[in-house]
TIMI-2910 file (N, C-alpha, C, CB; in pm, 1 decimal, decimal comma, always signed):
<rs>
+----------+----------+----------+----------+----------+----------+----------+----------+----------+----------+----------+----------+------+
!      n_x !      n_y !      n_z !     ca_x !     ca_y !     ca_z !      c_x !      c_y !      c_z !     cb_x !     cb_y !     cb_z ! resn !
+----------+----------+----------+----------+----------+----------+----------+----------+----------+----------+----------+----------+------+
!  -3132,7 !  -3291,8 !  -4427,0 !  -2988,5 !  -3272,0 !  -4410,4 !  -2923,3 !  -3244,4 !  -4546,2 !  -2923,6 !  -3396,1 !  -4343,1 !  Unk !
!  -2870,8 !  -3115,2 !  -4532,2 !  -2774,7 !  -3128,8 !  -4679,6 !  -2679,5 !  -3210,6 !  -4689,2 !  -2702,0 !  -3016,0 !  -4719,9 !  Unk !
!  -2645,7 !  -3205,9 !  -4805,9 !  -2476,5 !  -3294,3 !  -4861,6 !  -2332,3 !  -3235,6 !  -4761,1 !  -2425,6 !  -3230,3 !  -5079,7 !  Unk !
!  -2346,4 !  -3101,2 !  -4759,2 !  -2274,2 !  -3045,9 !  -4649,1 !  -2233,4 !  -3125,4 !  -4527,3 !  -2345,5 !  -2946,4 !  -4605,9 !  Unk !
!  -2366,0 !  -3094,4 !  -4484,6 !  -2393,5 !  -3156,8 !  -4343,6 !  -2346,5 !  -3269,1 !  -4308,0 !  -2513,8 !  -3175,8 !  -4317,8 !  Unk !
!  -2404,6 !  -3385,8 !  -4446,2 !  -2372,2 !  -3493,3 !  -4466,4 !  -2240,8 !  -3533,5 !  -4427,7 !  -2395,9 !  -3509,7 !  -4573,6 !  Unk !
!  -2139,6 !  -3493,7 !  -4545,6 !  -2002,9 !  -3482,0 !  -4561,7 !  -1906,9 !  -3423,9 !  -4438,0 !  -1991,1 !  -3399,4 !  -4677,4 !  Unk !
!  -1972,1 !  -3307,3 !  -4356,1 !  -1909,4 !  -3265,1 !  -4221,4 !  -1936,1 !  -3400,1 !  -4132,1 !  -1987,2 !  -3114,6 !  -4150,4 !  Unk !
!  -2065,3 !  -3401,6 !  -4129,0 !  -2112,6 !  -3531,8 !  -4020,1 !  -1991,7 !  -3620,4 !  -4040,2 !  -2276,3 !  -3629,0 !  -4063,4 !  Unk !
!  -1983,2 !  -3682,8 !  -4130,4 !  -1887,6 !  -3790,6 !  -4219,6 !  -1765,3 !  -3765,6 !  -4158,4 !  -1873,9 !  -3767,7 !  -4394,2 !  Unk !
!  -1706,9 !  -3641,5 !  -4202,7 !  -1586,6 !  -3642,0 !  -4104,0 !  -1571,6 !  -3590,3 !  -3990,2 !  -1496,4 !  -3599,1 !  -4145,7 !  Unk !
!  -1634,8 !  -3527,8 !  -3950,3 !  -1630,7 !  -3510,9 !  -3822,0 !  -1747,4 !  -3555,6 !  -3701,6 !  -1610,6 !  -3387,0 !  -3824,6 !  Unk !
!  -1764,6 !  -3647,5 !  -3642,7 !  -1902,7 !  -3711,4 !  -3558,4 !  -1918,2 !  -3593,5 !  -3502,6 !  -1894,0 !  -3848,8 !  -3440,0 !  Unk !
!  -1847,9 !  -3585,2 !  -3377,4 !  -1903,1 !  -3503,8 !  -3285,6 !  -1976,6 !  -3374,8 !  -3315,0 !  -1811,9 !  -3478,4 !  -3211,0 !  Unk !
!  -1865,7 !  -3321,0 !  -3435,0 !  -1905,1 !  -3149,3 !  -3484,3 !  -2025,5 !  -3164,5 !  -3477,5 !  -1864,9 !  -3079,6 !  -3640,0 !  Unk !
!  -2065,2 !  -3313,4 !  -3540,0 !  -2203,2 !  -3349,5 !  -3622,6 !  -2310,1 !  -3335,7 !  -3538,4 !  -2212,8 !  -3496,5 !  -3681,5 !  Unk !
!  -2300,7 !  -3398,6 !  -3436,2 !  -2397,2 !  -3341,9 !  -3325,5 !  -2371,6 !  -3295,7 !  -3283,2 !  -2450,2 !  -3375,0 !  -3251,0 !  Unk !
!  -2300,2 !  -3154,9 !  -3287,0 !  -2264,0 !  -3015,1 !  -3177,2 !  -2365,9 !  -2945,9 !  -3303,6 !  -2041,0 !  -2934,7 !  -3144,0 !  Unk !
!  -2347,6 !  -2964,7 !  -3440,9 !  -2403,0 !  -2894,7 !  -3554,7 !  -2591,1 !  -2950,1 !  -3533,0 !  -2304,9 !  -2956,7 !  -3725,5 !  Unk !
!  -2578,1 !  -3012,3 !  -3537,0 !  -2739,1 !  -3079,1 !  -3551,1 !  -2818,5 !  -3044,0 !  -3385,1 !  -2725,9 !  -3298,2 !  -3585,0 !  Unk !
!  -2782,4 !  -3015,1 !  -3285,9 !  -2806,8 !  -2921,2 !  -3170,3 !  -2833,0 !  -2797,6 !  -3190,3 !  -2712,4 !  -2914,3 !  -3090,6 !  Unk !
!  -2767,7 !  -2742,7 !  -3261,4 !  -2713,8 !  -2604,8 !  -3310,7 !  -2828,8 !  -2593,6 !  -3391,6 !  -2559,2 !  -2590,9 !  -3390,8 !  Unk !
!  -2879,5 !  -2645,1 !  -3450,6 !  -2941,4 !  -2605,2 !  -3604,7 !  -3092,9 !  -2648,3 !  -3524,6 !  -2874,5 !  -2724,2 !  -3786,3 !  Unk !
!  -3123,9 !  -2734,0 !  -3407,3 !  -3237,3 !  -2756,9 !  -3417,6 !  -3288,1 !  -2668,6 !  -3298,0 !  -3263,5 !  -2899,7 !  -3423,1 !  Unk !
+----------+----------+----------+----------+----------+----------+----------+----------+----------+----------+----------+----------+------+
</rs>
């Protein structure tokens, strides 16, 4: 996981796993 990712995850949960779905 990048720092990005990290930092989105961080503020935003959900994005975080709409993003981490997305990416895998």
């Amino acid at each position: 996981m990048s720092f990005l990712e990290t930092c989105y995850c961080s503020l935003v949960r959900f994005s975080c796993t709409h993003h981490m779905v997305f990416h895998t």
